[in-house]
MDAnalysis code that builds the backbone (N, CA, C; Angstrom):
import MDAnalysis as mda
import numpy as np

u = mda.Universe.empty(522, n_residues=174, atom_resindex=np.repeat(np.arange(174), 3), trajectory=True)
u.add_TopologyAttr("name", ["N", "CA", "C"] * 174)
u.add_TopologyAttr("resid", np.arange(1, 175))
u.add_TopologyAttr("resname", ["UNK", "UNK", "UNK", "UNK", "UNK", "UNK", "UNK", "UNK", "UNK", "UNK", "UNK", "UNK", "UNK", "UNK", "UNK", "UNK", "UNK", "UNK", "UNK", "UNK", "UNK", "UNK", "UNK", "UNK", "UNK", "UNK", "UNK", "UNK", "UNK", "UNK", "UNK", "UNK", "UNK", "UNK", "UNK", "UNK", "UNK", "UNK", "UNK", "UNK", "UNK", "UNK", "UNK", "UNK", "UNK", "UNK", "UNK", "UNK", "UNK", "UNK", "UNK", "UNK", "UNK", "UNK", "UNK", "UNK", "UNK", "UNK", "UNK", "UNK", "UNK", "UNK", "UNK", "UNK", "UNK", "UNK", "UNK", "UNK", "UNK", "UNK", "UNK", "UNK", "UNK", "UNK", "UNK", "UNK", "UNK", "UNK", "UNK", "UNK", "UNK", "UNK", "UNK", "UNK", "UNK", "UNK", "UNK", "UNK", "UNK", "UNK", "UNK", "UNK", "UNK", "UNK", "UNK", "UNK", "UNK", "UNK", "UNK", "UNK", "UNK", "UNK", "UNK", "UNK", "UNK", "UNK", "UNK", "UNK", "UNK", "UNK", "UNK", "UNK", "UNK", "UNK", "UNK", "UNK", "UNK", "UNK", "UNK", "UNK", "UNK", "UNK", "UNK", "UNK", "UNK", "UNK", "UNK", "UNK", "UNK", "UNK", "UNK", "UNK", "UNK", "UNK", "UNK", "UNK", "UNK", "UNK", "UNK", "UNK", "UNK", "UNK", "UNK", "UNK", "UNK", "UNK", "UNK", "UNK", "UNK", "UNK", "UNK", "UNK", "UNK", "UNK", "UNK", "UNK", "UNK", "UNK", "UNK", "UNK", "UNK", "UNK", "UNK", "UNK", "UNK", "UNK", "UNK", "UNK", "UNK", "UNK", "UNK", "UNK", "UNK", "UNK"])
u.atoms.positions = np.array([
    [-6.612, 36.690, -22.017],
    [-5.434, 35.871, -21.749],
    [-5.727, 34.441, -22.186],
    [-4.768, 33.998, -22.960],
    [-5.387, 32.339, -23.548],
    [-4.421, 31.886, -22.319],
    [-4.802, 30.238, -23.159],
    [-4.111, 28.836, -22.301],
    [-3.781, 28.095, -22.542],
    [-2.368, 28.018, -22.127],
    [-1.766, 26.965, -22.860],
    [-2.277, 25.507, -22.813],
    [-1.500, 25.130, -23.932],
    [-2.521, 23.983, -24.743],
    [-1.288, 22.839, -24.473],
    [-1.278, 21.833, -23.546],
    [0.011, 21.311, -23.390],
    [0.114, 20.285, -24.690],
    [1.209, 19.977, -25.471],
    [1.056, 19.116, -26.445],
    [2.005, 17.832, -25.786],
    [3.755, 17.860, -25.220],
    [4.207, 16.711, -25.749],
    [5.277, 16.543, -24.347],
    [6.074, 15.579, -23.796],
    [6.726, 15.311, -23.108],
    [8.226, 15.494, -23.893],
    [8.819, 16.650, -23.394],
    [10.361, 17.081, -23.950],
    [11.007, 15.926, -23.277],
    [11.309, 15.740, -22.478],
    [12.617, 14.779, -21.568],
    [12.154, 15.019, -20.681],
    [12.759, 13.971, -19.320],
    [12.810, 13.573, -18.178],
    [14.483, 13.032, -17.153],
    [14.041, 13.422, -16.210],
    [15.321, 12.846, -15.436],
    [14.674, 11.775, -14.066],
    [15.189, 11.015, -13.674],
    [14.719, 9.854, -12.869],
    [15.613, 10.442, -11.344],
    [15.546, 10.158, -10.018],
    [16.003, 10.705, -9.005],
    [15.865, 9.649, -8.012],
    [16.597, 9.027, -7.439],
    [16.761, 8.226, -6.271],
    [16.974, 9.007, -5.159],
    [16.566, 9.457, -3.911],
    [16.590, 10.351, -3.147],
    [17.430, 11.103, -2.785],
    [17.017, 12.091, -3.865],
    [17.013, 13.831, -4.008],
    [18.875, 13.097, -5.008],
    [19.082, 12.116, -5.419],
    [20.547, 12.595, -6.310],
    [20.116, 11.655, -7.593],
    [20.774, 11.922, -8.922],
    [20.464, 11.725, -9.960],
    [20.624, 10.293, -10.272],
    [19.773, 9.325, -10.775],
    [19.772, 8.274, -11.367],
    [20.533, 8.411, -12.872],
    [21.821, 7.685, -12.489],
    [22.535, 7.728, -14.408],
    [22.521, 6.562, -15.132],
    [21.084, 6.677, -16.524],
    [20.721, 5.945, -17.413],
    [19.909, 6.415, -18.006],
    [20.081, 5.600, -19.123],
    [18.614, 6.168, -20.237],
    [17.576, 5.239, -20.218],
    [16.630, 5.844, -19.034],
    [15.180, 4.564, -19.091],
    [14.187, 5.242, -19.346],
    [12.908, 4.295, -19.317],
    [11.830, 4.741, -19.536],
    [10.606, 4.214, -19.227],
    [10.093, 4.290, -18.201],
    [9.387, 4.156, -17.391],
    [7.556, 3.700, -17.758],
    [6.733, 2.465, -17.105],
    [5.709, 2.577, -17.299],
    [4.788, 2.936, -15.817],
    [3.946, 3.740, -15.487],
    [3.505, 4.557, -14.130],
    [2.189, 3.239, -13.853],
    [2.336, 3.853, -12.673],
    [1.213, 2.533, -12.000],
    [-0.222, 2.773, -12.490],
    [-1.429, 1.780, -12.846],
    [-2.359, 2.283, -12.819],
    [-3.259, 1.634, -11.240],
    [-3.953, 2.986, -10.624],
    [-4.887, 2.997, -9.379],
    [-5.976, 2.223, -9.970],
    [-6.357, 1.360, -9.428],
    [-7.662, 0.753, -9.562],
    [-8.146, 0.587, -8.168],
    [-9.706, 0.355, -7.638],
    [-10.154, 0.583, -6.569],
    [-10.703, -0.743, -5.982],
    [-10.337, -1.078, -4.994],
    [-10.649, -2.232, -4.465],
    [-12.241, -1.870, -4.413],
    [-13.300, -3.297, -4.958],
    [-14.115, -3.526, -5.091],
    [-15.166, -4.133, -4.165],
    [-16.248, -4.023, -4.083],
    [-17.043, -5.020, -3.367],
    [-18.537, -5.321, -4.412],
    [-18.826, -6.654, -4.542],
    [-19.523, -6.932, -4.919],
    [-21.076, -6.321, -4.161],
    [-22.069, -5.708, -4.440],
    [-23.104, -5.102, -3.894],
    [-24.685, -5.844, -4.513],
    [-25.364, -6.880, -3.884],
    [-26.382, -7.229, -4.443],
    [-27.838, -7.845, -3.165],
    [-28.945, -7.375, -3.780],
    [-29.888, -7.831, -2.796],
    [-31.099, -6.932, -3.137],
    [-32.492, -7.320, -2.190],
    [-33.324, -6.224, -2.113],
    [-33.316, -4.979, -2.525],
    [-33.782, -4.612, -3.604],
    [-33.743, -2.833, -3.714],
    [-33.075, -2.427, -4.850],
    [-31.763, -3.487, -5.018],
    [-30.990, -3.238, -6.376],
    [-31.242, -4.361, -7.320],
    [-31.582, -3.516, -8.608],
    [-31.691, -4.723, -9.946],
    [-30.638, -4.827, -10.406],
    [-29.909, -5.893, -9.499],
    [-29.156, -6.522, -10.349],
    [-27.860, -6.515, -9.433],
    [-26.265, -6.953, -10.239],
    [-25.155, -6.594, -9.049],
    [-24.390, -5.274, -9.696],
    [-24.002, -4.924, -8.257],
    [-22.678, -3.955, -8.884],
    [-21.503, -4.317, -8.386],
    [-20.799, -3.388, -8.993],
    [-18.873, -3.601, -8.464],
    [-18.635, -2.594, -7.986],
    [-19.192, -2.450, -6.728],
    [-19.131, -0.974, -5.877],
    [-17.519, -0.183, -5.714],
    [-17.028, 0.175, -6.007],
    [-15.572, 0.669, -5.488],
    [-15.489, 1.403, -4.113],
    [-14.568, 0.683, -3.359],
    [-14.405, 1.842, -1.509],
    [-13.587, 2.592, -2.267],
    [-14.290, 3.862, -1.237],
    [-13.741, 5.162, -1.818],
    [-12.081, 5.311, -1.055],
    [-11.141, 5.167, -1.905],
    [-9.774, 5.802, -1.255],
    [-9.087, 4.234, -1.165],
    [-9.394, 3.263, -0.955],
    [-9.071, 1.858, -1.232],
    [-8.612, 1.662, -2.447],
    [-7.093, 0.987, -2.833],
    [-6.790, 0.832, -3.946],
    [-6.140, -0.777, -3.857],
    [-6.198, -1.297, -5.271],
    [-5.795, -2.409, -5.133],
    [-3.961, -2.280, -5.632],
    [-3.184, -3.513, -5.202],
    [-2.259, -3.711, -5.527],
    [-1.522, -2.376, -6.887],
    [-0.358, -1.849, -7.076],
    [0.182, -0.911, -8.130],
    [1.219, -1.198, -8.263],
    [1.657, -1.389, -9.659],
    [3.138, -2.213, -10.262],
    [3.647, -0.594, -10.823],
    [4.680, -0.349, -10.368],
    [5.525, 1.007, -11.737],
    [6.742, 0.304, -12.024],
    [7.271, 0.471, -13.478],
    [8.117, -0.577, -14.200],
    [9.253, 0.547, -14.691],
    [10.217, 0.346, -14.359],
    [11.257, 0.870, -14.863],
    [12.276, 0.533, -15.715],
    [12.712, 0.901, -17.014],
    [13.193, -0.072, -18.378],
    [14.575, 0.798, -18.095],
    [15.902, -0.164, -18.392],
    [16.973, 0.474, -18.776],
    [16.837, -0.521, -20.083],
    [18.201, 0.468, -20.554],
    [18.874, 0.240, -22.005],
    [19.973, -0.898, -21.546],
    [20.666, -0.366, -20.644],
    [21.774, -1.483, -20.199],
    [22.228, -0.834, -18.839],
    [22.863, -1.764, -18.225],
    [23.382, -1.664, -16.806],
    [23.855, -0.448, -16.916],
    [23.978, 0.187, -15.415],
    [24.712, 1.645, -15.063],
    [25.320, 1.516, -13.830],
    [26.110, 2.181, -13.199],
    [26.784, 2.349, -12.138],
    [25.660, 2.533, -11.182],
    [24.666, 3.016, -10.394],
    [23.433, 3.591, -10.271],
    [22.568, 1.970, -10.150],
    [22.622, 1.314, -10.810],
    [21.450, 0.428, -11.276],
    [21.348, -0.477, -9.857],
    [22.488, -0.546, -9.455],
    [22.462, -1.516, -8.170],
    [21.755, -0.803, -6.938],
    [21.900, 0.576, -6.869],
    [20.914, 0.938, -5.730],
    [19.425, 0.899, -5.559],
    [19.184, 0.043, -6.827],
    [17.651, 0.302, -6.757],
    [17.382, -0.959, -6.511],
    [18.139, -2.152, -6.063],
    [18.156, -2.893, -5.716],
    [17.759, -3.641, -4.286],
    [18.253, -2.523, -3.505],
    [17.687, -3.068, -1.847],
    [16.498, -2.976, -1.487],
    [16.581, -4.027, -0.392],
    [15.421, -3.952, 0.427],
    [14.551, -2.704, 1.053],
    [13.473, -2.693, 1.241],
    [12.949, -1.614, 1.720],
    [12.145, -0.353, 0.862],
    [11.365, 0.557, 1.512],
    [10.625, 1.178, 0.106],
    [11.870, 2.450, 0.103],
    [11.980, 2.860, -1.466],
    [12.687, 4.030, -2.019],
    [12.263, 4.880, -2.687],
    [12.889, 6.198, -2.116],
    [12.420, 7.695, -2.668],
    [12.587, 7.605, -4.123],
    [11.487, 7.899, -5.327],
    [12.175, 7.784, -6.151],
    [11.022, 9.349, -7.408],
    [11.757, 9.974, -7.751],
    [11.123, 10.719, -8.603],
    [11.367, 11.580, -10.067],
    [10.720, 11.490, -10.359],
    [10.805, 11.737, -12.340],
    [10.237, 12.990, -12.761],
    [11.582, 13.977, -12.916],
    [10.811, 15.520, -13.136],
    [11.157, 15.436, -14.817],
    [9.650, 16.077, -14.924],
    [9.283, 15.924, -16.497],
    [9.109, 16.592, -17.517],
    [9.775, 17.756, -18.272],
    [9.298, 18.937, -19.391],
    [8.433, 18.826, -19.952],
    [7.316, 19.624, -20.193],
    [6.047, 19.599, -21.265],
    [6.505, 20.187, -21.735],
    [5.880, 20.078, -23.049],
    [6.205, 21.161, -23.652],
    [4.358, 21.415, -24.391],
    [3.889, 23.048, -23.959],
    [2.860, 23.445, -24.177],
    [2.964, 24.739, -25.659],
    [2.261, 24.914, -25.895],
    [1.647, 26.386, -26.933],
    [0.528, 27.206, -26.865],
    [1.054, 28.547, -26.476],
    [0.326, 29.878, -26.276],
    [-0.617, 29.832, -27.825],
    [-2.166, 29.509, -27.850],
    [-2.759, 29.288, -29.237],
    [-2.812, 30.736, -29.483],
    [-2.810, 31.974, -28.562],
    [-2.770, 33.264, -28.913],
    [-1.491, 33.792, -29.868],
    [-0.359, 33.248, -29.786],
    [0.560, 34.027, -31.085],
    [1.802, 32.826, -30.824],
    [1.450, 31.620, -30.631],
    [2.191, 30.446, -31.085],
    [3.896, 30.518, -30.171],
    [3.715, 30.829, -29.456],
    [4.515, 30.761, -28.302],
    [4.733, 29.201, -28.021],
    [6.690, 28.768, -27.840],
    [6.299, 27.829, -26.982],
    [6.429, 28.304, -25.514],
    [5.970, 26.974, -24.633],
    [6.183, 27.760, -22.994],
    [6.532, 25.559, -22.620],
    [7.308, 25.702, -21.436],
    [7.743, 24.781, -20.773],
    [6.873, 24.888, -18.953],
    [6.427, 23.357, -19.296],
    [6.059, 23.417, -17.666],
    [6.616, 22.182, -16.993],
    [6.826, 21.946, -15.473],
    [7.365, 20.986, -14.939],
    [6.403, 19.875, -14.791],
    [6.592, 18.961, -14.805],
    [5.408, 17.734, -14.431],
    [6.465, 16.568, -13.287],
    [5.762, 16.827, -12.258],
    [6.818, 16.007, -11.481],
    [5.916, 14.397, -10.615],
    [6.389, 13.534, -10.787],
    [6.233, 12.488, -9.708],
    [6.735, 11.584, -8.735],
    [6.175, 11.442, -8.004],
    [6.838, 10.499, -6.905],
    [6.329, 9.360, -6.323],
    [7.579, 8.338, -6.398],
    [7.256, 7.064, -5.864],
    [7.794, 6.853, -4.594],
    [6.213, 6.278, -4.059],
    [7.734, 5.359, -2.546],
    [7.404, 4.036, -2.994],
    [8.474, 3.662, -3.525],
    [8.699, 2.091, -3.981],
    [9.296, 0.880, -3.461],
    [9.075, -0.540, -3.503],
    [9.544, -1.271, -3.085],
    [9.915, -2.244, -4.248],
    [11.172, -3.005, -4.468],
    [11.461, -3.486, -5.836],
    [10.712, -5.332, -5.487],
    [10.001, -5.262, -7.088],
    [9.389, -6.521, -6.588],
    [10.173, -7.129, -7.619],
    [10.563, -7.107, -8.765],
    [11.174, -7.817, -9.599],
    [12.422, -7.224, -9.950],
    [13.231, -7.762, -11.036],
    [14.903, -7.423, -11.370],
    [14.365, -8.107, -12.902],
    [14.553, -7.798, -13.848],
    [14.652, -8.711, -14.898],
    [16.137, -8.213, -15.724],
    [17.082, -8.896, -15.395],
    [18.291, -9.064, -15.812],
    [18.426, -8.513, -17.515],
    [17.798, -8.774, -18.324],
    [17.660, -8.948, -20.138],
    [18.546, -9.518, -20.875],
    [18.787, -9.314, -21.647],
    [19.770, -10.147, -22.274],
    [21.121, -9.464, -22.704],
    [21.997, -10.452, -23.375],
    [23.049, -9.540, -24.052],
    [23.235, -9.951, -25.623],
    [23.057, -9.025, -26.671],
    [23.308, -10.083, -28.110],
    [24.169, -8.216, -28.336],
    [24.970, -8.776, -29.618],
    [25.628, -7.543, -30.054],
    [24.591, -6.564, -30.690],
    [25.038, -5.346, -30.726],
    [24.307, -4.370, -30.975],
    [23.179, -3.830, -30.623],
    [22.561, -4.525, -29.552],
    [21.394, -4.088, -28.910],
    [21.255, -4.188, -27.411],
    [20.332, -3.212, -27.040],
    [19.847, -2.844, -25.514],
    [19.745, -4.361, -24.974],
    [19.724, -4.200, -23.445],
    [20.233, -5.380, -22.520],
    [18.445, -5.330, -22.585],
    [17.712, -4.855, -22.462],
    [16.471, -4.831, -21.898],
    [16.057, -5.156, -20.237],
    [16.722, -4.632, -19.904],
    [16.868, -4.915, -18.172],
    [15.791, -3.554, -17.603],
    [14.681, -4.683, -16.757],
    [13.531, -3.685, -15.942],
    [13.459, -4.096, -14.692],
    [12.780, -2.789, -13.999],
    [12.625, -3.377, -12.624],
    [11.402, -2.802, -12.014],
    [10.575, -3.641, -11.607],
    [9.091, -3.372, -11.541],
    [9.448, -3.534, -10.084],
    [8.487, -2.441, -9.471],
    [8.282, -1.862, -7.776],
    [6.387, -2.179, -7.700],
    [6.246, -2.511, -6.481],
    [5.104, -2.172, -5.809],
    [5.367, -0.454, -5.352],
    [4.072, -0.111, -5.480],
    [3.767, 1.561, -5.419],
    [3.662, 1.886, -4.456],
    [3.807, 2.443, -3.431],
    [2.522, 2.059, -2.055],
    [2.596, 3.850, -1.584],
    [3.165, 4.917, -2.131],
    [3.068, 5.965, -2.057],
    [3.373, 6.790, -3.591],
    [2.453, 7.607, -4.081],
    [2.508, 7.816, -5.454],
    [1.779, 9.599, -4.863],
    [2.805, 10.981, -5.834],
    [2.063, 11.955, -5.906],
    [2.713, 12.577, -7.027],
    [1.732, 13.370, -7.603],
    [2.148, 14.140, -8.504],
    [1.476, 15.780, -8.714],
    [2.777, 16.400, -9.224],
    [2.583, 17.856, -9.152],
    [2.398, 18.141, -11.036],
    [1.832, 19.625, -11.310],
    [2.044, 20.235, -12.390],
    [2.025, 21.028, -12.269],
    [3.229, 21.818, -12.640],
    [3.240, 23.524, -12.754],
    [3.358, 24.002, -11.476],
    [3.530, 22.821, -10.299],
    [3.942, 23.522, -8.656],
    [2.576, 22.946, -8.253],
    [1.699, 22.357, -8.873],
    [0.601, 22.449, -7.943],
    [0.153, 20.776, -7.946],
    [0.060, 20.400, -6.565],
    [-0.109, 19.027, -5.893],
    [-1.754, 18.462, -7.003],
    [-1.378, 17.440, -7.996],
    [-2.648, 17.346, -8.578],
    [-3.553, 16.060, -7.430],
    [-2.653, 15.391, -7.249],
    [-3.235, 14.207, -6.191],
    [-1.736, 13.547, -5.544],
    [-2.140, 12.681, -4.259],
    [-1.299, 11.623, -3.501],
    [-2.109, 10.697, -2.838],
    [-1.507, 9.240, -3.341],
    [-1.665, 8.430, -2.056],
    [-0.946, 7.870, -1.667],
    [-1.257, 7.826, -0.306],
    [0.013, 6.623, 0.776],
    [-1.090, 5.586, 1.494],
    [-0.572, 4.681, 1.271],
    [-1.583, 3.672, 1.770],
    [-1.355, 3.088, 2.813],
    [-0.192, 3.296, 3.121],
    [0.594, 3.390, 4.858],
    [-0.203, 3.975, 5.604],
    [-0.646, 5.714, 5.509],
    [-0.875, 6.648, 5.929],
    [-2.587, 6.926, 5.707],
    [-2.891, 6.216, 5.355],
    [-4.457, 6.314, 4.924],
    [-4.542, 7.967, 4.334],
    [-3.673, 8.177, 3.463],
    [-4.207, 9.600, 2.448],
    [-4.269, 9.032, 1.322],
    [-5.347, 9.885, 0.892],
    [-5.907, 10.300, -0.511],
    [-6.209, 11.395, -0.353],
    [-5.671, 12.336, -1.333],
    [-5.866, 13.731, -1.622],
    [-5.845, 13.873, -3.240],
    [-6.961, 14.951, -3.411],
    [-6.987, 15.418, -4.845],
    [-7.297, 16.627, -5.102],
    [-5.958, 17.573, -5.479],
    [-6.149, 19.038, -5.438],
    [-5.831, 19.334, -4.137],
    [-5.443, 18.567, -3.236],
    [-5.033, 18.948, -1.724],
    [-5.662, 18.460, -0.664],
    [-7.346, 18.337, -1.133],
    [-8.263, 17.998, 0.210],
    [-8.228, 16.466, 0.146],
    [-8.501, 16.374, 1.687],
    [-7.795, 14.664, 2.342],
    [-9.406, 14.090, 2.288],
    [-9.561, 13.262, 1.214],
    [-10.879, 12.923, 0.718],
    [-11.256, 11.636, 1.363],
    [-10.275, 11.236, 2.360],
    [-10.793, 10.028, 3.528],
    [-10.809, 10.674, 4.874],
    [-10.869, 11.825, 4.966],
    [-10.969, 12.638, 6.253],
    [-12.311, 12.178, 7.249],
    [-13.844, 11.964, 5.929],
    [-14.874, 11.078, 7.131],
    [-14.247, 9.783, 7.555],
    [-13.626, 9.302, 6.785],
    [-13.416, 7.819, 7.125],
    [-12.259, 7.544, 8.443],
    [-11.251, 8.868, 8.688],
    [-10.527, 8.962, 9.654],
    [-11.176, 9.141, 10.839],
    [-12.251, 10.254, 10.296],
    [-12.788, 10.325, 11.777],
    [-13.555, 9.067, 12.173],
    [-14.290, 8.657, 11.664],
    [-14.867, 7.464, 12.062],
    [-14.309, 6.613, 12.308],
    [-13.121, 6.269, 12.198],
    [-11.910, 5.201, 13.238],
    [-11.603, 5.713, 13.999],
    [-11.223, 6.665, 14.406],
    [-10.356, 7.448, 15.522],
    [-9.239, 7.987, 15.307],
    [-8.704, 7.947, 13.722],
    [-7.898, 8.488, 13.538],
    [-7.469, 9.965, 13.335],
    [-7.863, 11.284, 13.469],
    [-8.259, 12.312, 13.408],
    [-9.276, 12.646, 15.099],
])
């Protein structure tokens, strides 16, 4: 039995909780980076940039329209919002050149930190984005949970297992 070989992103649809976002955007995803601690003294040559495990620093996800939509104003309020982007791959069976489609799904709980209005000139996109702080991010492929974090909730999971579970117990949380 071969395996598919995923090659390319067919389309996407955007979702404000659980009903359809109407526009043509296109999205840049947060990158996780790990809050750091500087580590130096006796024993170690030299410093490091230790990363806490499950600690993340600050996460921007940027959302681009083409031009205003009916829709565009709800992403506007206060407070964090459900927001998620189910995604077509498109893969190939290398055994007899099959295509096959898989789902790639993610989710934000977002809070809007910016609005950038864009412009208006004839014949072209308004360029209007709106960048969120991240503060809950998970994603699935093919049905299956690849990772989540909520930083509310002190989870980190990858593949399912809650990989701050010592660190719960050792507060009292658990």
């Amino acid at each position: 039995m071969s395996k598919t070989i995923p090659q390319t992103n067919i389309n996407y649809e955007m979702y404000l909780s659980g009903g359809r976002l109407v526009g043509t955007v296109d999205i840049t995803q947060p990158n996780w980076a790990a809050i750091t601690a500087e580590i130096k003294g006796a024993g170690i040559a030299g410093v490091i940039d230790q990363p806490i495990y499950g600690l993340f620093q600050a996460a921007s996800g940027t959302v681009n329209f083409r031009t205003v939509t009916e829709d565009y104003s709800k992403l506007l309020v206060a407070g964090r919002m459900h927001i998620e982007f189910w995604n077509a791959v498109q893969g190939i069976d290398p055994s007899n050149g099959a295509y096959d489609v898989s789902q790639h799904k993610i989710v934000w709980g977002a809070s809007l930190k910016t609005n950038t209005v864009g412009n208006l000139n004839v014949g072209e996109a308004q360029g209007r984005s709106l960048e969120f702080e991240i503060t809950y991010f998970k994603e699935f492929f093919k049905g299956k949970e690849l990772y989540e974090i909520d930083k509310f909730n002190n989870i980190f999971k990858v593949n399912g297992e809650d990989l701050l579970s010592k660190f719960k117990k050792a507060v009292g949380l658990m």
